[in-house]
C-alpha positions in Angstrom: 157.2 286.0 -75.8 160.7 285.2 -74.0 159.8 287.6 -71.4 156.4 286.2 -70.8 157.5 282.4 -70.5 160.2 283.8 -67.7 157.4 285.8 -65.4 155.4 282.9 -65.5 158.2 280.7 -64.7 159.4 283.0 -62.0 155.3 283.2 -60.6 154.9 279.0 -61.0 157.9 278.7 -58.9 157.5 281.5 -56.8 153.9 279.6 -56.1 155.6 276.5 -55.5 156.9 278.0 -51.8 153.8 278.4 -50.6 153.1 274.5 -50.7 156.0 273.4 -48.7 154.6 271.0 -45.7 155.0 273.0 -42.7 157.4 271.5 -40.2 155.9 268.4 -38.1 157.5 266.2 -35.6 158.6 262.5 -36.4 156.1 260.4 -34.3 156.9 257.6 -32.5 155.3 253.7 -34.5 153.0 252.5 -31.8 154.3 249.5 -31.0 157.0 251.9 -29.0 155.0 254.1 -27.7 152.6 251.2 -26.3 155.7 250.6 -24.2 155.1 253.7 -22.0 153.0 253.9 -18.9 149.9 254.7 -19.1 148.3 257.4 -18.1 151.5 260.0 -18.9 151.9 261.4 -15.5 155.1 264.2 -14.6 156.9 262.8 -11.6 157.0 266.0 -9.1 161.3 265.6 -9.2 162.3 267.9 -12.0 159.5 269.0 -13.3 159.1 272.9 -14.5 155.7 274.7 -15.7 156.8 277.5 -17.6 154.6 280.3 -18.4 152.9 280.4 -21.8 154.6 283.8 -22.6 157.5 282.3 -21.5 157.5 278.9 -23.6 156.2 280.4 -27.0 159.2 283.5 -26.8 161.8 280.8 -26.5 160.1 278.5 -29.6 160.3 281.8 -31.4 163.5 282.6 -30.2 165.0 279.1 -31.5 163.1 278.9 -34.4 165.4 282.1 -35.5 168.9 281.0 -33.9 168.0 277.1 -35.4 165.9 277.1 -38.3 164.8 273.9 -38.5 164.8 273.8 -42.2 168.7 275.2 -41.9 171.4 272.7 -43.3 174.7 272.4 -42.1 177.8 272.9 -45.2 179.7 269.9 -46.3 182.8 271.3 -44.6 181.1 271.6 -41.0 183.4 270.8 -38.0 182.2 268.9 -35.3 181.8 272.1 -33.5 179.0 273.4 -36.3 177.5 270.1 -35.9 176.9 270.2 -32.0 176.2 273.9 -32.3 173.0 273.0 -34.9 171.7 270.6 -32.8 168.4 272.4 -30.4 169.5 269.7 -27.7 173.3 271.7 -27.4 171.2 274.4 -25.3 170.0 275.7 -22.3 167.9 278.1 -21.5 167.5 281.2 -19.7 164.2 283.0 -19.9 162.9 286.2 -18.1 160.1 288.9 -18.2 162.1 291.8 -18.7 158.4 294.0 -18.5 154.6 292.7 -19.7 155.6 293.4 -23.5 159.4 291.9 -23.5 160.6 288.6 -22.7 164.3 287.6 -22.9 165.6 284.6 -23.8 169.2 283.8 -23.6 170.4 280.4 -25.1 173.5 278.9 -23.1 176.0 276.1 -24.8 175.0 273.2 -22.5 178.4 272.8 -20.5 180.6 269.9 -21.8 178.5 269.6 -24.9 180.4 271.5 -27.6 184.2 271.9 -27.1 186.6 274.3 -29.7 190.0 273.6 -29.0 189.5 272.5 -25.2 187.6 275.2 -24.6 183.6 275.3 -24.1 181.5 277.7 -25.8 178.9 279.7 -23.0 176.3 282.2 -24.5 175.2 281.6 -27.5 172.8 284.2 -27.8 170.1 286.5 -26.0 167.0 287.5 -27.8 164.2 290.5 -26.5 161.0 289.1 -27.9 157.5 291.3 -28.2 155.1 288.9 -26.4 152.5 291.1 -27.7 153.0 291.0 -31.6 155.4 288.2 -31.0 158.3 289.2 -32.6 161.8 289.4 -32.4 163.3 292.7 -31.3 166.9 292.1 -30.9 169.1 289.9 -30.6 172.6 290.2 -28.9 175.3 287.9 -29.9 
């Protein structure tokens, strides 16, 4: 009996993971957003098209170094708190043949400083743009 009530314990919560919300941006209350010209337009200064390939390895290469549902310790330095936000990067991002695309993350200069000292790499990822997923990841 004991070892019934815990499998289906262990199976109800088990079950319970598959009904997590996936992850959604916070939107904007219109009020703001009626602020904004209309129609959106990209002024030609600054703006970059990036290859689909090229856009979806480096979501799925963030999505592994920053998982958005990651939480940062209690004791986390300021350092662990620039380094977990997305916006502490740049990005580097090249076909290295038509299966492999690698995507190097770069601590954005001035934005996370350890003992007067900037961090640079971060990390660079191979990813299969075919089965899209991640083959490496040098550190």
């Amino acid at each position: 009996m004991k070892r019934l009530a815990l499998l289906l314990a262990a199976v109800v919560l088990s079950g319970c993971a598959l009904f997590q919300r996936p992850f959604r941006p916070e939107h904007a209350p219109k009020e703001e957003a009626a602020k904004l010209p209309y129609p959106l337009w990209l002024p030609a200064e600054g703006k970059v098209r990036l290859p689909a390939n090229m856009a979806a390895a480096i979501e799925l290469a963030m999505d592994d170094m920053l998982p958005r549902d990651s939480k940062l310790p209690r004791d986390a330095t300021p350092d662990d708190v620039c380094l977990h936000r997305r916006d502490a990067y740049d990005v580097e991002a090249a076909p290295l043949n038509e299966e492999v695309m690698l995507v190097r993350f770069l601590v954005k200069e001035g934005a996370c400083r350890s003992e007067g000292a900037t961090a640079t790499e971060a990390a660079t990822y191979a990813v299969d743009v075919k089965a899209w997923r991640i083959l490496a990841i040098q550190r």
